[in-house]
N, C-alpha and C positions, 0 to 999 in steps of 0.2 A: 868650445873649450879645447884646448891643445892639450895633446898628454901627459906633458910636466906640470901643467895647470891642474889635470884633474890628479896626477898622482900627489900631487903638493897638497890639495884640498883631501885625500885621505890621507896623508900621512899626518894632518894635522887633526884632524877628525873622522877617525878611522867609522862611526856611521852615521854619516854627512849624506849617502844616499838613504839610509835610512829615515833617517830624519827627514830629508824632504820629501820622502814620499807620504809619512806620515803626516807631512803641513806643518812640522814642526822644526823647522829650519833656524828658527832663535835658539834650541838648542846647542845648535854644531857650534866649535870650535869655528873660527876663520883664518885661512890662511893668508901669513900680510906679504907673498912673496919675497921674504925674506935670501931667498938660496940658502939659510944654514944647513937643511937636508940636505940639498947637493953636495955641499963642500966637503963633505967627509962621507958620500959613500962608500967608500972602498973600506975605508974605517969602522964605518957605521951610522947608519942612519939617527938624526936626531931631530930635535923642532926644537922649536923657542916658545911656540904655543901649547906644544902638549909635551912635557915636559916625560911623560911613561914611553914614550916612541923609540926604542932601539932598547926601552929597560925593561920591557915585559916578564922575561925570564927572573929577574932580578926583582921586583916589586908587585908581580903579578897583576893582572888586569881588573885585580877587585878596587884599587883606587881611582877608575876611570867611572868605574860602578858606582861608585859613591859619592860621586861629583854630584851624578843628575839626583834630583829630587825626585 
């Protein structure tokens, strides 16, 4: 896996190594290579998959908590 490959894969599922180390890799999010993270770095980071990614401050990280079951 190449760098952008794996930083795309946490930026969309921030814990994506988590989860597979736990075998529980149906969990993560997936990354569909989309580039919208890239295209606005400088702006700010964002995804199209996990929509909390650049708004943590703002929404706090308890709605990523409460996804998983």
């Amino acid at each position: 896996m190449d760098m952008v490959g794996a930083a795309r894969a946490y930026i969309a599922e921030p814990e994506f190594a988590r989860n597979a180390q736990l075998g529980q890799s149906h969990r993560s999010r997936r990354c569909i290579a989309c580039n919208h993270c890239l295209e606005g770095i400088l702006a700010g980071v964002n995804c199209v998959i996990n929509p909390t990614t650049g708004r943590e401050k703002v929404w706090g990280s308890q709605i990523v908590a409460e996804r998983r079951p």
